[in-house]
N, C-alpha and C positions, 0 to 999 in steps of 0.2 A: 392597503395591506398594513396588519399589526408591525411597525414600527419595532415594537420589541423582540416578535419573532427572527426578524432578520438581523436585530443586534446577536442574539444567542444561537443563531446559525452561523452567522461568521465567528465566533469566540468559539461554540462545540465545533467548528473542522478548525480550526488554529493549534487549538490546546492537542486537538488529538492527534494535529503533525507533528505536535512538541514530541508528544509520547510517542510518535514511530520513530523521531529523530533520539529522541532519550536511550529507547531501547538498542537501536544501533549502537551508541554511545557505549551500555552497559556491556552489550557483544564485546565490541572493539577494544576496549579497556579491562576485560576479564573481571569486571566487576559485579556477578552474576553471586557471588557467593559473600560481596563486600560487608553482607549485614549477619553473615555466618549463615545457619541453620535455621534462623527464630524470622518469623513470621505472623504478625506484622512491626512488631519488635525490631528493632536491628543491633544485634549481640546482646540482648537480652535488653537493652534502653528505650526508651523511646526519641530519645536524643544521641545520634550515634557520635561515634570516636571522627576526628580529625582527620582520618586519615583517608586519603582521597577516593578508593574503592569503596567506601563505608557510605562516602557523600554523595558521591555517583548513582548505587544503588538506593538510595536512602529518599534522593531528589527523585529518583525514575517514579518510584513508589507514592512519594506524595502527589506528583503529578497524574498517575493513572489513576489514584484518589480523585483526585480533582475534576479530572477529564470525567470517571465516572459521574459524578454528582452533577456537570455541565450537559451530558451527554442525555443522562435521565427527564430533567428538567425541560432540556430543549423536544425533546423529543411529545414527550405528554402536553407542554403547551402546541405543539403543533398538531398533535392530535385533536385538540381542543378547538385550535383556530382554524382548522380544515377539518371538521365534522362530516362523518361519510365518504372523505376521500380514501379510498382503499390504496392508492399509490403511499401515499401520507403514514398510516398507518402501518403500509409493509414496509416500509422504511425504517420507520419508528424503532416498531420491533427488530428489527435484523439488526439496527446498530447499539437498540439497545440488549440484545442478547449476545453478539460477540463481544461486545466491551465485557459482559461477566463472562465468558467464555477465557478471554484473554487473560482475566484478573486471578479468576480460579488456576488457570494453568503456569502462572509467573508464579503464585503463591506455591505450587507442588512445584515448580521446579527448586524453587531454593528449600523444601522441607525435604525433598526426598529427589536423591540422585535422579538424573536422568539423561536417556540417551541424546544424542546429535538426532536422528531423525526427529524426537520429542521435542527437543527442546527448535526444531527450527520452525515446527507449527506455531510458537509461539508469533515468530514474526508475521509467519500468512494470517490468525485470526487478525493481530492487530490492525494489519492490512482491510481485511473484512470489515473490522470494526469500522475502522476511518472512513472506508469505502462506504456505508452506510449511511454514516454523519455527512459525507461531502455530497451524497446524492441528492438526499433531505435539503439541504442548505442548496442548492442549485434547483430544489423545487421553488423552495421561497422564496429565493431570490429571482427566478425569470418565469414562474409562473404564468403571470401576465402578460406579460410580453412575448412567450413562447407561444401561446393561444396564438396570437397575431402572426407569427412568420408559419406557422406549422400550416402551408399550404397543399400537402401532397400526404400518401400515404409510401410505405417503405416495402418492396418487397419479401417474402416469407423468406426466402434464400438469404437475402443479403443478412436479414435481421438473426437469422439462424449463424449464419458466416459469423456474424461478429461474436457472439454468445461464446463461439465454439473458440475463435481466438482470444476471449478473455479468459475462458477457463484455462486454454493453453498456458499463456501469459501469468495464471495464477501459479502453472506448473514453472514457469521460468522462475518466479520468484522466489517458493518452496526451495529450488534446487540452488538458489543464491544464497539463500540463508544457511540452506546443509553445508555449502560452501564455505561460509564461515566458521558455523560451530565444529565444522572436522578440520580447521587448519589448513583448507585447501587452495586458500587467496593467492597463494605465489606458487601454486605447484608447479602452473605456465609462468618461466623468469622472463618470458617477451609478450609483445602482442603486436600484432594480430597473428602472428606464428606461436605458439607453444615451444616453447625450447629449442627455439630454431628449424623447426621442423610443422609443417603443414598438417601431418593426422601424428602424434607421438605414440609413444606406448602406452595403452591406455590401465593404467594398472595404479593402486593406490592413491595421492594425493594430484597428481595429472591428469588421470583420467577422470576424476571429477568434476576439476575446472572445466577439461576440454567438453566433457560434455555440456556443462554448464553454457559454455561457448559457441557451440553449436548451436542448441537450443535457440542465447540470443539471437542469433544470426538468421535462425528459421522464423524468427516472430519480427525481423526488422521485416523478412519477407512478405508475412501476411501480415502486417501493419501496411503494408506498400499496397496490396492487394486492395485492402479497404479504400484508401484515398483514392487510390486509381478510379474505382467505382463511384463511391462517391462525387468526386469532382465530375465526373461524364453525365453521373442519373440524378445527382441532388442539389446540386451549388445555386441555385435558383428554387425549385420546390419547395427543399428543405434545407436552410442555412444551417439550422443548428446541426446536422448530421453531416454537411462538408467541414463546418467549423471543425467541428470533435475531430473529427479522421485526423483532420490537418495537424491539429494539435496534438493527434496520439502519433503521427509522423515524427514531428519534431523532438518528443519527450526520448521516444524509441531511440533517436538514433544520439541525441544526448546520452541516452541510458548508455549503450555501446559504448560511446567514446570516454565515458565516463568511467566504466569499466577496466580499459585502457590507462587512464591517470592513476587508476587504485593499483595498476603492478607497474606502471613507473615511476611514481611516487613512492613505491614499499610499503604499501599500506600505511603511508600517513594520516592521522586522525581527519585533516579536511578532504581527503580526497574517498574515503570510502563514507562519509557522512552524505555526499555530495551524492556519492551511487544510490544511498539509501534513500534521500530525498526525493529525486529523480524519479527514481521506478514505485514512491509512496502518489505523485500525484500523476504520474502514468495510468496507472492501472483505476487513479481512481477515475480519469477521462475516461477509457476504454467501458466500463462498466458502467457510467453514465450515456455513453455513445451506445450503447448497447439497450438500455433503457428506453431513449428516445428513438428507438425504430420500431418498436410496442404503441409512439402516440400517433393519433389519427387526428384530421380535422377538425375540428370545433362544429 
């Protein structure tokens, strides 16, 4: 294998976790307007003010920059070094069309107002984007060696099953970020009770969370569902598909607990960085687990 492909596969999913963890950061900090109105300018300079919303926004921007130019790159040489692979290629493109998907919609959101539902799409493409780069980069990296353990094929059911709990999972995530951009992080001041109380009133900023909360609670469910399966029909067949479950187990119930630290912390900067983290390389296993029940035999 090109040597250099697999250098700019781990460097394009690095950069582009910077940029999910960046943008959290911008959430978190109210930093979304730090460079004003001007785009790609920030307050009309190209060297912005000192002042820490300006630098926050100003770093996010050069980084999605960057990650763009990384992501581009990485992606057309693996088109190159895997000639006629169609997996390769719908990769390629998917990560590299959300990444401008994401860039065009961070640029409108700081030119022209916009709502909490709009602006929490920004976090799902990102997500997409990443999720695309990590997929690509776990081509090139176990390529060959995936050939060699992929001893079994995967049921239509199961492999449908898991599709349908990623796109769920895509829905948890969405409604994590509405969660933020409407100010809804503390609505629940306990966990794993909501203000003391098991179902609360579900009305303005509580009822948000709690839904949000439910939600996770239903995808720790069918995250459970999959490993149960898996370890019974694949843990020998097919490692790489008990492997994934296993580790979409884990990330899940980290994601949960992690949840939990960000309303007993108060929403401290390391503790909802920590959430956003979490559920970035969550979902990107889930959708690579989901990938590999499509491959067959050799």
């Amino acid at each position: 294998m090109d040597k250099n492909v697999k250098r700019l596969a781990i460097l394009s999913t690095l950069v582009m976790f910077i940029v999910m963890i960046a943008g959290s950061l911008v959430t978190k900090t109210n930093s979304g307007l730090g460079c004003g109105n001007d785009w790609p300018l920030c307050n009309g300079k190209f060297v912005p003010s000192y002042a820490l919303e300006s630098i926050i926004e100003y770093v996010h921007r050069l980084t999605t920059g960057l990650a763009g130019i990384v992501v581009v790159v990485f992606s057309i040489y693996s088109i190159f070094t895997y000639k006629g692979n169609k997996e390769v290629l719908g990769l390629a493109i998917f990560g590299m069309f959300f990444i401008v998907v994401e860039s065009i919609l961070g640029a409108s959101a700081v030119i022209w107002p916009q709502s909490s539902p709009v602006l929490a799409l920004h976090f799902g493409f990102s997500l997409l984007a990443y999720t695309g780069v990590f997929m690509l980069t776990m081509f090139v990296i176990n390529h060959e060696r995936l050939q060699k353990i992929i001893k079994g094929t995967v049921t239509k059911g199961f492999g449908l099953y898991v599709w349908m709990v990623s796109l769920y999972a895509y829905g948890v995530v969405y409604l994590g970020a509405y969660v933020r951009h409407t100010g809804s992080s503390l609505g629940c001041s306990g966990w794993p009770l909501c203000n003391g109380k098991l179902i609360p009133e579900l009305s303005g900023q509580v009822g948000v969370q709690f839904v949000h909360r439910v939600a996770a609670a239903v995808l720790v469910l069918l995250i459970i569902g999959i490993y149960v399966y898996a370890a019974k029909h694949y843990k020998e067949s097919r490692k790489d598909i008990y492997t994934c479950s296993k580790l979409a187990l884990v990330l899940v119930i980290l994601q949960v607990l992690s949840g939990g630290l960000v309303v007993f912390a108060n929403l401290e900067l390391y503790a909802t960085l920590t959430h956003s983290a979490i559920i970035t390389v969550f979902f990107g296993i889930l959708c690579y687990l989901g990938l590999q029940t499509l491959k067959r035999p050799s």
